[in-house]
N, C-alpha and C positions, 0 to 999 in steps of 0.2 A: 527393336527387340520385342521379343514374345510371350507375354503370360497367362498362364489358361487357370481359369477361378469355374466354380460350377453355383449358379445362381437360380437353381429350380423354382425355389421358392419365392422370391421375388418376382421370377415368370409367372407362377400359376396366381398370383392376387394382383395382376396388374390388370388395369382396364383395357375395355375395348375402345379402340381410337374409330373417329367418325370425321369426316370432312365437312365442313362446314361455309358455306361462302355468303358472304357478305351480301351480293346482287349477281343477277346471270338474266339471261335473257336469248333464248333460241330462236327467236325469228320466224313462230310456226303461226303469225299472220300478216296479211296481207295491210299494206298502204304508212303512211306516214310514222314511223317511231313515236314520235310523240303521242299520236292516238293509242297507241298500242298498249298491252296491258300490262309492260316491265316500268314503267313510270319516266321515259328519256322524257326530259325537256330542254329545249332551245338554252345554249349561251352564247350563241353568235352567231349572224347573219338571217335570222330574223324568218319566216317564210321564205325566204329564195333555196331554192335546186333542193328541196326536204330530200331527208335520210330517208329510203323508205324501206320495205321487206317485201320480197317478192311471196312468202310464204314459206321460203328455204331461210333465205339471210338477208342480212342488209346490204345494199348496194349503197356504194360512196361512188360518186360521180367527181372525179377531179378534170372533167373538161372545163369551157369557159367559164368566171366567175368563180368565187370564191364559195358561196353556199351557204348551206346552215350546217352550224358543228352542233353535236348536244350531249349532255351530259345524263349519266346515270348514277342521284345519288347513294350512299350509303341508308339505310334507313336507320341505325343506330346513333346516326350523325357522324361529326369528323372523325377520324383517328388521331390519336396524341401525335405528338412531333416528334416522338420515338417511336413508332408503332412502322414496323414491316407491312410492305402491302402485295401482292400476286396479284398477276391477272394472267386468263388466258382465252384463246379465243381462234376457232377455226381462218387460214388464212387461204384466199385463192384469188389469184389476176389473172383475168381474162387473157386469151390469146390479142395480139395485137395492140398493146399498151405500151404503148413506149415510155422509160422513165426519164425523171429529170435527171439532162446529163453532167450539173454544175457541179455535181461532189456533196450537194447540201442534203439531197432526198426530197422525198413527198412523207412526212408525215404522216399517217392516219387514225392513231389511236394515242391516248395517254391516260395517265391522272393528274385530277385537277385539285388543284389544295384549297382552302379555303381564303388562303390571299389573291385567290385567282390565276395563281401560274401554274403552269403546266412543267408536270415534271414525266420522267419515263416516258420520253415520245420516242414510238416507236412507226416505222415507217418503209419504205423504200428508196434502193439505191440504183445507180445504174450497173448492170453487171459486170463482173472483173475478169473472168476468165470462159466465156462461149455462151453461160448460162442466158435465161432474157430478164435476170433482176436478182439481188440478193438484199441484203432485211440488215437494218440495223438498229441501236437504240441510242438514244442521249438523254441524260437527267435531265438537263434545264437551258438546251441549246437547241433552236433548230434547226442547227447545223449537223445534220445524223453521221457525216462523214468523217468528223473530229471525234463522235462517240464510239460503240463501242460498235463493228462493222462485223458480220457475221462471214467467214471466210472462203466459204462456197457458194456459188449461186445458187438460186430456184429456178423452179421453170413456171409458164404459165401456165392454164386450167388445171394445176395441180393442189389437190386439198396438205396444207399444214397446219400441226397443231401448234401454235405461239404461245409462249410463254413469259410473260415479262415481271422484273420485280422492283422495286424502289426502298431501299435501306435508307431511312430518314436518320437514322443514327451517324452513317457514314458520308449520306448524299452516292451513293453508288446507285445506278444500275443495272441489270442483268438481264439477256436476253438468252431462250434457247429456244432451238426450233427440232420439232418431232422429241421432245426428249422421250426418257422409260421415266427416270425419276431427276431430284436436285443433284444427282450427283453425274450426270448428264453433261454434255459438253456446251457449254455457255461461253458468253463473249459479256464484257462490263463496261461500263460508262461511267465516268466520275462527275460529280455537279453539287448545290447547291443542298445542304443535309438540312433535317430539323425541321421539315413543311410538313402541318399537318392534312392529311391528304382525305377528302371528301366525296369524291366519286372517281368513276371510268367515264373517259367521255374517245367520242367520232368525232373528226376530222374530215371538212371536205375541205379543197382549195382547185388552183388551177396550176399546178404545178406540173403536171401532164396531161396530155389528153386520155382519156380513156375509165375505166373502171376497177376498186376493187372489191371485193367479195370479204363480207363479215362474218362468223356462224357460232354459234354455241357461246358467245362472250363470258366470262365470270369472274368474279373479285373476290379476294381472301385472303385474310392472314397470314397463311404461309401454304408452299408449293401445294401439300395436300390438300389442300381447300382447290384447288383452282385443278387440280391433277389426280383425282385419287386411282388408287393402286386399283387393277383389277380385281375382283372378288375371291378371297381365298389366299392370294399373293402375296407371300410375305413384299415389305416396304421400306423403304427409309425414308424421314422425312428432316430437313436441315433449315433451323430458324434462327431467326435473331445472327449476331455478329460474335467473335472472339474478341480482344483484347491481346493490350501487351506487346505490339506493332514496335521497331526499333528500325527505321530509315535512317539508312545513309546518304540521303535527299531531304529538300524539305522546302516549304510552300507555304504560301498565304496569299489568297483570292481576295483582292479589294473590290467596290465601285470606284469610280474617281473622285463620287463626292469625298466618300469613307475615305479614301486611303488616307494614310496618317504616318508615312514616312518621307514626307517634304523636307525638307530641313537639316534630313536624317542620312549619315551613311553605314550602311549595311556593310559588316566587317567580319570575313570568312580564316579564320586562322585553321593551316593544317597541324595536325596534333597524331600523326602515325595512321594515315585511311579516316579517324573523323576529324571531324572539325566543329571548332570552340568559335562561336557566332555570337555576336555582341553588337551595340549601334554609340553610334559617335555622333556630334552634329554633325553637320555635312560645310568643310574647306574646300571648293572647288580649286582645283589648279587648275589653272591660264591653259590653255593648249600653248607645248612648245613650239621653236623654230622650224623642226622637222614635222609636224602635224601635218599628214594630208588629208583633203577630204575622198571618201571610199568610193563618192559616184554609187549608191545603192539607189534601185528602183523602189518601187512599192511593193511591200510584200515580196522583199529580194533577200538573198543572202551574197556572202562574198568572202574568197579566199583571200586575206591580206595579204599571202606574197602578191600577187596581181601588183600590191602599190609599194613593192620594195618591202613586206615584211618577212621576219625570218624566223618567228617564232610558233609558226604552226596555227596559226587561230583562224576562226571565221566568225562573221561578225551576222547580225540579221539584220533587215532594219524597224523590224519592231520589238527591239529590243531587246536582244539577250548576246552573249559571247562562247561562243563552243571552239573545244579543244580537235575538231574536224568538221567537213561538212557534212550535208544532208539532214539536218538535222528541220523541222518543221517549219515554212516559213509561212503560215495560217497567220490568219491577222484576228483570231479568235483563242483568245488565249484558253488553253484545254491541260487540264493536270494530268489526267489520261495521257496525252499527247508529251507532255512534259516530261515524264516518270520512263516514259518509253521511247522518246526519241536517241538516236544511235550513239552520240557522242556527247560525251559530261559539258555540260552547260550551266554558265551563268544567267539568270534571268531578269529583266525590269519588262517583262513579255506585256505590251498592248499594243494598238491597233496605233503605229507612227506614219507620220509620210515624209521622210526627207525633200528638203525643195529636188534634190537632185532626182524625187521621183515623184513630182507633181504637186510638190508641196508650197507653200506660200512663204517658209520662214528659213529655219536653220538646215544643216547640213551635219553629219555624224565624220567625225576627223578617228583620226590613227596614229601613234605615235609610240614610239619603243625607245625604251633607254635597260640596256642589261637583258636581262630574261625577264623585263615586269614590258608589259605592255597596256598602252591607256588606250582607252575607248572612250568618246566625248558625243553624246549625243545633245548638240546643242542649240537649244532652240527650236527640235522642233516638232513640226505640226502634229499634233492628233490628227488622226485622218478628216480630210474633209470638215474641218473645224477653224482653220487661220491661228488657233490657242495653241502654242508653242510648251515646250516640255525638254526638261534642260536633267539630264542624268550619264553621270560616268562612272566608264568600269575602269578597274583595273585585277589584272590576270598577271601573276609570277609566276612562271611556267616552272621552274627551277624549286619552289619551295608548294607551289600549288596555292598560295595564299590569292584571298582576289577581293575586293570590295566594289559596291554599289555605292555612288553617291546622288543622293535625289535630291536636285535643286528646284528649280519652279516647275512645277506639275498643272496641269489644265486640269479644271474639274468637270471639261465637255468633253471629255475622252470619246468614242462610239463606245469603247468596251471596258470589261475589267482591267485591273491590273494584277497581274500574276508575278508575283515575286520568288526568289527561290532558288534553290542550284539544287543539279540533279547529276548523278554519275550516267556515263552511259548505258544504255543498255536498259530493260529491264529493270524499272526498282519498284520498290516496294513501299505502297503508300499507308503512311504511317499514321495520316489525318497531319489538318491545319495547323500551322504554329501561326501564334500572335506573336511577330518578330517585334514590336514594339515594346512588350510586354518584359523583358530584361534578357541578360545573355541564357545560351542554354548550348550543347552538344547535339553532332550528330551522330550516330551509330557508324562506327568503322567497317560493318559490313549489313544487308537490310537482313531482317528478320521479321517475318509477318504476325499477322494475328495468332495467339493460339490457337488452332483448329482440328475439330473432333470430325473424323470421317470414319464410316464404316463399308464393312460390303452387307448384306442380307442377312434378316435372322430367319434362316430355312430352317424347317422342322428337321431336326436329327443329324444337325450341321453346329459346324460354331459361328457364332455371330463376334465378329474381330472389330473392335475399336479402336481406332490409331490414334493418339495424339501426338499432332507435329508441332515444331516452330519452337519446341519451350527452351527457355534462353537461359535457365539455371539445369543442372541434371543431378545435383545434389541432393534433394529433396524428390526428384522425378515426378510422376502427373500424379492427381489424385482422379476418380472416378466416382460422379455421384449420381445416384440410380434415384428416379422416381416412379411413382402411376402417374403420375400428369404432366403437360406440361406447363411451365409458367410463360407466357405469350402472349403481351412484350413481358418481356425482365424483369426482374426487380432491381434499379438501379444501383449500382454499389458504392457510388459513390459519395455518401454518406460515412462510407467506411473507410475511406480513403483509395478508393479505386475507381476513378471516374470514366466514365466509355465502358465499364464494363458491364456485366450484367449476370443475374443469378436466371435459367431458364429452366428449373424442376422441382418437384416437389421435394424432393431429395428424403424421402420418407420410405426409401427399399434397401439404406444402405449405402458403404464407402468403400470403392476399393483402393488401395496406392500400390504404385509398381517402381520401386528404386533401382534402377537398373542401368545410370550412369549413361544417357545416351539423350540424343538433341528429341529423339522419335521410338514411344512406346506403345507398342500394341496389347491390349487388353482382351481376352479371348471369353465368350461366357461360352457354354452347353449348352445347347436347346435339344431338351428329349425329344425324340419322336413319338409326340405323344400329340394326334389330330383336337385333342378337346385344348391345345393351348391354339390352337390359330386361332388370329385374330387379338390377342394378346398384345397389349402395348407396355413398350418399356419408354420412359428418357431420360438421357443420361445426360451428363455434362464434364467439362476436364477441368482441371485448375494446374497450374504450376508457377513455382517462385519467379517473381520480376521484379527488374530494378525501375519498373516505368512510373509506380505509384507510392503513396507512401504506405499502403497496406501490404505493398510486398508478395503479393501476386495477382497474375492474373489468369481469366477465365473464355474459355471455348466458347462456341456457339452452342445451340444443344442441338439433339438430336434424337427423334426418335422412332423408333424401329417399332413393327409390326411385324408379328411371328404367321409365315406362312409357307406357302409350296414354295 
């Protein structure tokens, strides 16, 4: 629904907004990065295959050898471990480059944190449909193919403008190619949140032969920094995160040292669409007399009728039980991948090898009694380890109730462990639960972040603010107007709202619109009046939640520049 307020006045005392970026470097000399005058220095591979600049850009050589990768730090030093970061940077591959065709990509760009890992790697895929490559991203995988996968090809010799971002709040990342602004058509990656992030760095490797093309690199805060509007044009610009997320799915990413539900079984009670989640020790039963073993490969899945079952299920063999197939059978366990795979699934998701797929130890059996059906993975192997790993499911088709039980776990796993059930389809991630941490609910249907979108504040137009997602309608959104913005947040958590955050000065003013509905549009006036271009406003949303004990939560912000 729609309501129009007239805020002239808050317009004409609002600041002018400026981009601002962190480090950039256009490549307009000649010979080694390092020498050069944006300050890259070496973190890996030492003098071999240097980055260099022709005087256009930088060339990354991913032929033979791996090379030198280098970084570009911040000069204000790290950013907190809340702090949003942008980057963006001219993209072009030469004609006759073939990419890697394993699914994984060629990296070439990221940021590096100051624990030394590499988050928002962004890179190249093999193409999907005619194109000769298409571009993807992953927070904290090198595996670009599990992240977030950009849905049309590129072509070669052709100039793109990239844009990448890494939400340390969330652990998300974001990728668009050629955008106008953030509200632009982007592809996300889910990974590892809370790094604090210390520069941009290049990537060489020998992932394919051939060459790619760097130019205009820059890092910033948020999209404006890295993107700004052309001169005169009005803008939007979209920072920090919402709050208040309600999944009907739910997850927790261990290591293997970490993980910490050995001993423990995980217990999924249906309750009308959600479910009442709780942990019990862990009772293993016996495999019955009818128990068979499934015969799974590595990195296989399998329809249990195949071995006489009759109750619909597939099984993986690294770990998880879905109500059909086709469901991911990656041996990288991915939340992205998870949340979005096609049929609702139980998860103990890492990297397993059944002996029956090259494995050295146990075997995953099957067995039904009623409409419940057990899954026993038992004993075995971590991939390529000999360390066995003993966890059973079970699945009531009939009441939908299911439990994990994790009995001896290896602490040499190759990979995480991903815990977790997700409905099919589509869901909506709500961030990490600590399943350890006592029982808790999941949302009977997903409901996302609060999220404040708008279209343009054009001169002599209305500039419309939507807030969606809000999960009370009784109280509807509030609307709080600054001159600035605040970026990163101010954490709210102290007030009992944690993940959320405050991003404005909030010193132009409050609107509220009660109007009974999940989605309210906020309409202001912009006179046509040439001496407000340029004019900055940010605003922010709030509405009642049951996720915190302060009893609501808070949009991302947003903010708009008055122009053509």
């Amino acid at each position: 629904m729609k309501h129009a307020i007239t805020l002239v006045s808050a317009i004409a005392i609002a600041s002018t907004a400026s981009a601002q970026a962190l480090v950039s470097d256009d490549f307009n000399y000649t010979g080694a990065l390092t020498a050069g005058p944006a300050g890259w220095v070496v973190h890996s591979g030492g003098t071999a295959k240097e980055i260099n600049s022709n005087g256009s850009f930088a060339i990354l050589d991913f032929s033979s050898g791996s090379g030198q990768d280098v970084t570009l730090a911040f000069p204000g030093g790290p950013l907190a471990t809340t702090d949003d970061v942008y980057g963006s940077f001219i993209l072009n591959v030469p004609s006759g480059n073939p990419v890697n065709p394993d699914g994984f990509g060629s990296y070439c760009t990221h940021f590096r944190a100051t624990n030394g890992g590499f988050y928002c790697r962004f890179g190249l895929l093999s193409p999907a449909a005619g194109g000769d490559f298409t571009v993807a991203v992953s927070t904290s995988s090198s595996n670009l193919g599990g992240g977030g996968v950009w849905a049309s090809d590129l072509q070669f010799d052709t100039n793109y403008r990239i844009v990448i971002s890494y939400d340390a709040n969330t652990g998300t990342s974001s990728l668009w190619v050629d955008p106008v602004d953030a509200n632009s058509t982007s592809v996300q990656a889910s990974g590892s949140s809370g790094q604090a992030i210390a520069s941009i760095a290049l990537r060489q490797s020998n992932d394919h032969t051939g060459f790619i093309h760097i130019d205009d690199i820059v890092a910033g805060n948020n999209f404006a920094d890295v993107l700004p509007a052309p001169a005169g044009a009005a803008s939007t610009s979209s920072f920090g995160s919402g709050c208040g997320a309600l999944g009907a799915s739910f997850y927790e990413q261990m290591d293997p040292v970490s993980m910490d539900l050995a001993g423990t079984t995980v217990v999924g009670t249906s309750a009308g669409g959600s479910y009442a989640v709780s942990t019990t020790p862990t009772a293993l039963a016996p495999l019955g007399a009818g128990a068979v073993a499934l015969g799974l490969g590595d990195d296989d899945e399998i329809d249990t009728s195949t071995v006489g079952g009759t109750l619909g299920l597939w099984v993986g063999s690294n770990g998880w039980i879905a109500t059909g197939g086709g469901n991911s059978t990656s041996f990288t366990p991915s939340v992205n991948t998870m949340l979005n795979n096609p049929n609702t699934g139980v998860y103990a998701w890492t990297d397993l090898q059944p002996a029956s797929g090259g494995g050295t130890n146990g075997d995953v059996w099957y067995e039904e009694s009623g409409t419940v059906a057990t899954v026993t993975f038992l004993g075995v192997d971590g991939w390529n380890t000999g360390a066995p790993n003993t966890i059973q499911f079970t699945y009531d088709t009939a009441s939908g109730d299911w439990t994990i039980a994790f009995d001896q776990l290896s602490t040499v796993n190759p990979e995480d462990w991903l815990i977790g059930y997700s409905v099919g389809g589509p869901s909506v991630d709500a961030g990490p639960t600590d399943i350890s941490a006592g029982p808790f609910s999941t949302a009977a249907a997903d409901l996302g972040n609060l999220l404040l979108t708008s279209n343009l504040p054009v001169l002599g137009t209305s500039w419309d603010m939507t807030c969606d997602n809000m999960e009370s309608t009784a109280l509807g959104a509030f609307f709080f107007f600054g001159s600035s913005e605040v970026n990163p947040g101010i954490d709210l958590g102290v007030i009992g709202a944690p993940g959320c955050s405050a991003y404005t000065s909030n010193d132009l003013g409050i609107a509220n619109l009660v109007l009974g509905a999940s989605s309210v549009t906020l309409s202001v006036n912009v006179p046509n009046n040439p001496a407000l271009s340029g004019a900055m406003l940010t605003v922010q949303s709030a509405s009642s939640s049951s996720t915190n004990a302060f009893g609501a939560s808070t949009s991302n912000g947003l903010t708009g520049t008055v122009g053509l």
